[in-house]
C-alpha positions in Angstrom: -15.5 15.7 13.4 -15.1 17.8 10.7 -12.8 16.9 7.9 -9.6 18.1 7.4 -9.2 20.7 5.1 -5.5 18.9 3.5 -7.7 16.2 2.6 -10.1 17.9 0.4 -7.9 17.1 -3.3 -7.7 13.8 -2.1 -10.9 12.6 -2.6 -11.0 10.4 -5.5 -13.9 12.0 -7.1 -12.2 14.9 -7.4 -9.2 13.6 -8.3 -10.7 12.6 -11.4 -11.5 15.9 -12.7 -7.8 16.6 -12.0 -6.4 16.3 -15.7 -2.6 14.6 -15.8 -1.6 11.8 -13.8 1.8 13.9 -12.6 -0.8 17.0 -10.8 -3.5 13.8 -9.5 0.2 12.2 -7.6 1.5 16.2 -6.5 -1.9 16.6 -5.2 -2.4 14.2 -3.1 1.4 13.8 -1.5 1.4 17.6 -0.6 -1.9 17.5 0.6 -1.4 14.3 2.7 2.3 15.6 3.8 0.5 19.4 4.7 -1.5 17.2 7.9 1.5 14.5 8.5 2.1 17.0 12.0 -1.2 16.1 13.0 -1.2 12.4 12.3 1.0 9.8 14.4 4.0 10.5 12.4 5.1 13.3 13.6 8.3 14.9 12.6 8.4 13.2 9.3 8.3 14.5 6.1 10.3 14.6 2.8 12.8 17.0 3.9 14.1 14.2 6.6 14.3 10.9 4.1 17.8 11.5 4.1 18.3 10.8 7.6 18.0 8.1 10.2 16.6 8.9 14.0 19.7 8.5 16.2 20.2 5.5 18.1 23.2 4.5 21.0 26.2 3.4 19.3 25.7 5.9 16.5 28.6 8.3 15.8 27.6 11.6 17.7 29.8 13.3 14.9 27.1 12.9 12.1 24.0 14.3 14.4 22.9 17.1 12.5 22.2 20.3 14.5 20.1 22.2 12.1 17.6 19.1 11.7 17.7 19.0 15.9 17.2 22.6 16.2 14.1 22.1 13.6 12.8 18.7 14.9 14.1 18.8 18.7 15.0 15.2 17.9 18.5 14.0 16.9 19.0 13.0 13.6 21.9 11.4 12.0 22.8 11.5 7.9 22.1 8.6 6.1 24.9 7.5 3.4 23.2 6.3 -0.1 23.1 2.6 0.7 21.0 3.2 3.7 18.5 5.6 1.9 18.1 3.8 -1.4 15.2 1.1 -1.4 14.2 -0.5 -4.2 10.3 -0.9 -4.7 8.3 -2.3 -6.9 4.7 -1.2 -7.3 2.3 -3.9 -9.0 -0.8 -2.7 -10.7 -3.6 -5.3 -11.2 -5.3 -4.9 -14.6 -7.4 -8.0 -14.6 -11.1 -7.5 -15.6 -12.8 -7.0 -12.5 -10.7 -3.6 -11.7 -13.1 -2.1 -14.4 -15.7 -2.9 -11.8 -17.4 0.5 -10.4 -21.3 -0.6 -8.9 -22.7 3.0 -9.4 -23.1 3.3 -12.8 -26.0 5.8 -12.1 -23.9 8.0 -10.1 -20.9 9.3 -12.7 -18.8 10.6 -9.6 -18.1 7.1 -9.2 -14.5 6.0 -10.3 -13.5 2.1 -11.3 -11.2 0.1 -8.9 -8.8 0.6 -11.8 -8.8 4.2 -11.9 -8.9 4.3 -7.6 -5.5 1.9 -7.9 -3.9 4.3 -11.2 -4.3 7.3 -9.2 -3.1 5.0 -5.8 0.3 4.1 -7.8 1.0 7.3 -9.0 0.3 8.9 -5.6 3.1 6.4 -4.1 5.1 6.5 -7.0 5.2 10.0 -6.0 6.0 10.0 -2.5 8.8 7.0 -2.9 10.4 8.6 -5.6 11.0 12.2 -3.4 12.7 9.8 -0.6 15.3 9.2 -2.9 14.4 5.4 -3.1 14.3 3.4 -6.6 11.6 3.1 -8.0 9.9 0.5 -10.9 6.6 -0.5 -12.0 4.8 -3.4 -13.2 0.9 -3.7 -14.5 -0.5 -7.3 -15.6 -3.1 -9.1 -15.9 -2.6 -12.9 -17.1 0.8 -11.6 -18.4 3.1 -8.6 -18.1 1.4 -5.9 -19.8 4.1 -3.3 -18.8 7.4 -3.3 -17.1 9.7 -0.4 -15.3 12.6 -1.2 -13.7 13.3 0.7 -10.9 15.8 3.2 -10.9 16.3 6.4 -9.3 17.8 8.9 -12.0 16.2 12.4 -13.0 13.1 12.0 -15.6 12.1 8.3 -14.3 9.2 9.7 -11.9 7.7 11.2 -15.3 7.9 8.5 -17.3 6.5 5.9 -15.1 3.3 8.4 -14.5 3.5 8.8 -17.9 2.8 5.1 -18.3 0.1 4.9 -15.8 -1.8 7.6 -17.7 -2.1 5.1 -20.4 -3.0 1.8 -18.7 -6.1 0.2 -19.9 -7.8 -2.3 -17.6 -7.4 -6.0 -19.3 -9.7 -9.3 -19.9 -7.8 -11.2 -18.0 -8.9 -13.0 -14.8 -5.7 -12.7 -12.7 -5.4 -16.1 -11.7 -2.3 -16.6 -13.4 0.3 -15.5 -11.0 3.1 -17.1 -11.8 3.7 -12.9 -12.5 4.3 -12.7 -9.2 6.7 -15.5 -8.9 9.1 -13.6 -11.9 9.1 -10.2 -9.7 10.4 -12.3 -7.0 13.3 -13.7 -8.8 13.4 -10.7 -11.2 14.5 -8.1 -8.0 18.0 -8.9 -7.7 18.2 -7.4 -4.1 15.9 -7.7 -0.8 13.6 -4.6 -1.7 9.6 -3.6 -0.7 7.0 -5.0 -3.3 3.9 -2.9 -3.4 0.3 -5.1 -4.7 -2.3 -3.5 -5.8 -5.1 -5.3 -6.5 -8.8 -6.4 -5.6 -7.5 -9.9 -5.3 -10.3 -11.3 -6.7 -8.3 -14.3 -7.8 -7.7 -18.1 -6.5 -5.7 -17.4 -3.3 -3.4 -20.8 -3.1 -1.6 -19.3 -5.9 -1.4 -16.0 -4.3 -0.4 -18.0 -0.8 2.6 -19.3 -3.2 3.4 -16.2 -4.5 3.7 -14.5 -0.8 5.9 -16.9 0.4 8.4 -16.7 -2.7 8.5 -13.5 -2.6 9.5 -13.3 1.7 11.9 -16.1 0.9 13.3 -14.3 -0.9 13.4 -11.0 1.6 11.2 -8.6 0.1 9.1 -7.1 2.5 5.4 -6.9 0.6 2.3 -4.4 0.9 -0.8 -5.9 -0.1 -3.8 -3.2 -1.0 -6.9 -4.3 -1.2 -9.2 -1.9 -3.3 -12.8 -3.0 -3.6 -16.1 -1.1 -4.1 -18.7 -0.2 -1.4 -21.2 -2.3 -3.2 -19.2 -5.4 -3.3 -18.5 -4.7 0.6 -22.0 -4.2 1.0 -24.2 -5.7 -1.7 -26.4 -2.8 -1.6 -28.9 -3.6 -4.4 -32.5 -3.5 -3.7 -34.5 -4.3 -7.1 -34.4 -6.9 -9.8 -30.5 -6.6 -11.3 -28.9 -8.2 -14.0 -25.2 -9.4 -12.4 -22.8 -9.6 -15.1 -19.4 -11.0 -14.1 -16.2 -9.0 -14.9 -14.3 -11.1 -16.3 -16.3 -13.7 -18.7 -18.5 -15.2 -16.2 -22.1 -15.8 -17.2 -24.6 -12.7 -16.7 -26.9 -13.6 -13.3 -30.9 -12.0 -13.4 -32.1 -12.4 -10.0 -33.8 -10.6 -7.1 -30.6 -8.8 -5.1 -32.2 -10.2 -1.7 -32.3 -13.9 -2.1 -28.7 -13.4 -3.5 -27.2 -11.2 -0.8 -26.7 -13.4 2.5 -25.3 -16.2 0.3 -23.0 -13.6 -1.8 -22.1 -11.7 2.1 -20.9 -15.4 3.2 -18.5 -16.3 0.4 -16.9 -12.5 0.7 -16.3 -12.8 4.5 -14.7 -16.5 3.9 -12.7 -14.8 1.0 -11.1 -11.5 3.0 -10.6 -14.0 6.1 -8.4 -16.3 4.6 -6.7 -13.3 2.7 -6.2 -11.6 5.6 -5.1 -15.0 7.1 -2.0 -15.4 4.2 -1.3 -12.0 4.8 -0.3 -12.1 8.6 1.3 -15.6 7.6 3.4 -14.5 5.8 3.9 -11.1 7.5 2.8 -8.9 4.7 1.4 -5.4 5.6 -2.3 -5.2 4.2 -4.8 -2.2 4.1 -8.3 -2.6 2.6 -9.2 0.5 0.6 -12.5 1.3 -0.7 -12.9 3.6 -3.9 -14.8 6.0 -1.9 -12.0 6.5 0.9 -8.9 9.5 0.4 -5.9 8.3 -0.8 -4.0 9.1 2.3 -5.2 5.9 3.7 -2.7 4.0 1.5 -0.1 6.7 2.2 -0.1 5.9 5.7 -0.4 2.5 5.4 3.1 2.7 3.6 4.5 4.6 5.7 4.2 2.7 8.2 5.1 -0.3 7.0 8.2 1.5 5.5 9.4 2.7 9.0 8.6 -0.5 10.2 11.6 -1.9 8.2 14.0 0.9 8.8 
């Protein structure tokens, strides 16, 4: 099947030769809303985040006819408590988002640069549904902090922000990050991770459950490299560990079973916290369209409606 042509300024690659975070996010939100009427969700888009799908028991007075005349389906207006979410998106800046495997390819873009371009992209879309909006980047600490808000000007200066991230040294295991967003979001709102989560996953198993205690609802994207999925090296290769681990010379084939084995164990019990805890999570690879991660929130957005 061929692809579709909406999806064409979505490809990473190419969103990398897009210069300005602010055109990289517009990109890919108009081209991913331009095929929304041939995805599963059809019928919404932007111009309906103010309203709610009717339901019995709702006030037949607030259907709005226009919408139904456009839609064929009866919509009622939202009031500004309904509409207003509060979402946080978390950007991982520990070393091993730096990681991109094909350093002999150039088209190649980092994890880091894959989960900049992710944020702004949903930074985007969240911030034309009227919701508020923050951001948060770290590493072993806070390394920047936006509090969401929904006011004219905020959508620029959070992409703004983004433009200037720098990946950190970090590892990432220090999560106790997590634990301040939690308590720091002083109503139940959606909590957006972005992250390879290469880290030590009982503290990230702690961090879940704080953070559904306390009723957020949480989105956990994975972005990792087709060579880490795959381990597709072939010749004598220097490893070098992203974040202060001891370089590794060996041959790629005595390495690779071993390496494949402790990366399934690792995603299973991810995957395993995840539905625990009942946290939506998509695995992205760099190579894949953004829209992937659109429609994962999406989804998980209506879910909570």
């Amino acid at each position: 099947m061929a692809p579709r042509p909406a999806l064409r300024f979505i490809d990473p690659e190419i969103l990398s030769r897009l210069k300005g975070m602010e055109l990289r996010a517009r990109t890919v939100v108009e081209g991913f809303l331009s095929g929304l009427h041939r995805s599963p969700y059809t019928g919404f888009s932007i111009e309906f985040a103010e309203y709610r799908q009717y339901t019995p028991g709702d006030d037949p007075r607030h259907i709005d006819w226009k919408v139904f005349g456009r839609s064929d389906r009866f919509y009622v207006k939202q009031y500004e408590d309904e509409t207003n979410l509060q979402c946080t998106i978390l950007l991982d800046l520990s070393g091993s988002m730096a990681g991109t495997s094909g350093r002999h390819q150039p088209a190649r873009i980092s994890k880091f640069d894959y989960g900049r371009y992710l944020a702004a992209s949903l930074a985007y879309f969240i911030f034309q549904q009227r919701d508020a909006l923050g951001l948060l980047a770290y590493d072993d600490e806070i390394r920047l902090q936006i509090p969401a808000k929904f006011r004219p000007g905020h959508l620029l200066n959070l992409l703004r922000e983004l433009e200037t991230l720098q990946p950190g040294a970090g590892r990432g295991n220090n999560l106790r990050v997590l634990h301040q967003v939690a308590e720091g979001m002083k109503r139940k709102g959606m909590v957006i991770l972005i992250s390879d989560f290469f880290c030590d996953l009982p503290p990230l198993a702690s961090a879940f459950e704080h953070m559904r205690f306390r009723g957020h609802d949480v989105i956990a994207l994975q972005v990792l490299d087709d060579f880490e999925l795959n381990f597709e090296f072939n010749r004598l290769t220097r490893f070098v560990g992203w974040e202060n681990e001891p370089a590794l010379l060996g041959m790629p084939q005595a390495l690779r079973e071993q390496y494949l084995r402790s990366l399934q164990t690792h995603q299973s019990e991810l995957k395993r916290i995840c539905g625990l805890n009942r946290i939506d999570y998509a695995l992205l690879r760099t190579s894949q369209p953004l829209d992937f991660a659109l429609h994962a929130y999406l989804a998980a957005r209506s879910g909570k409606n």
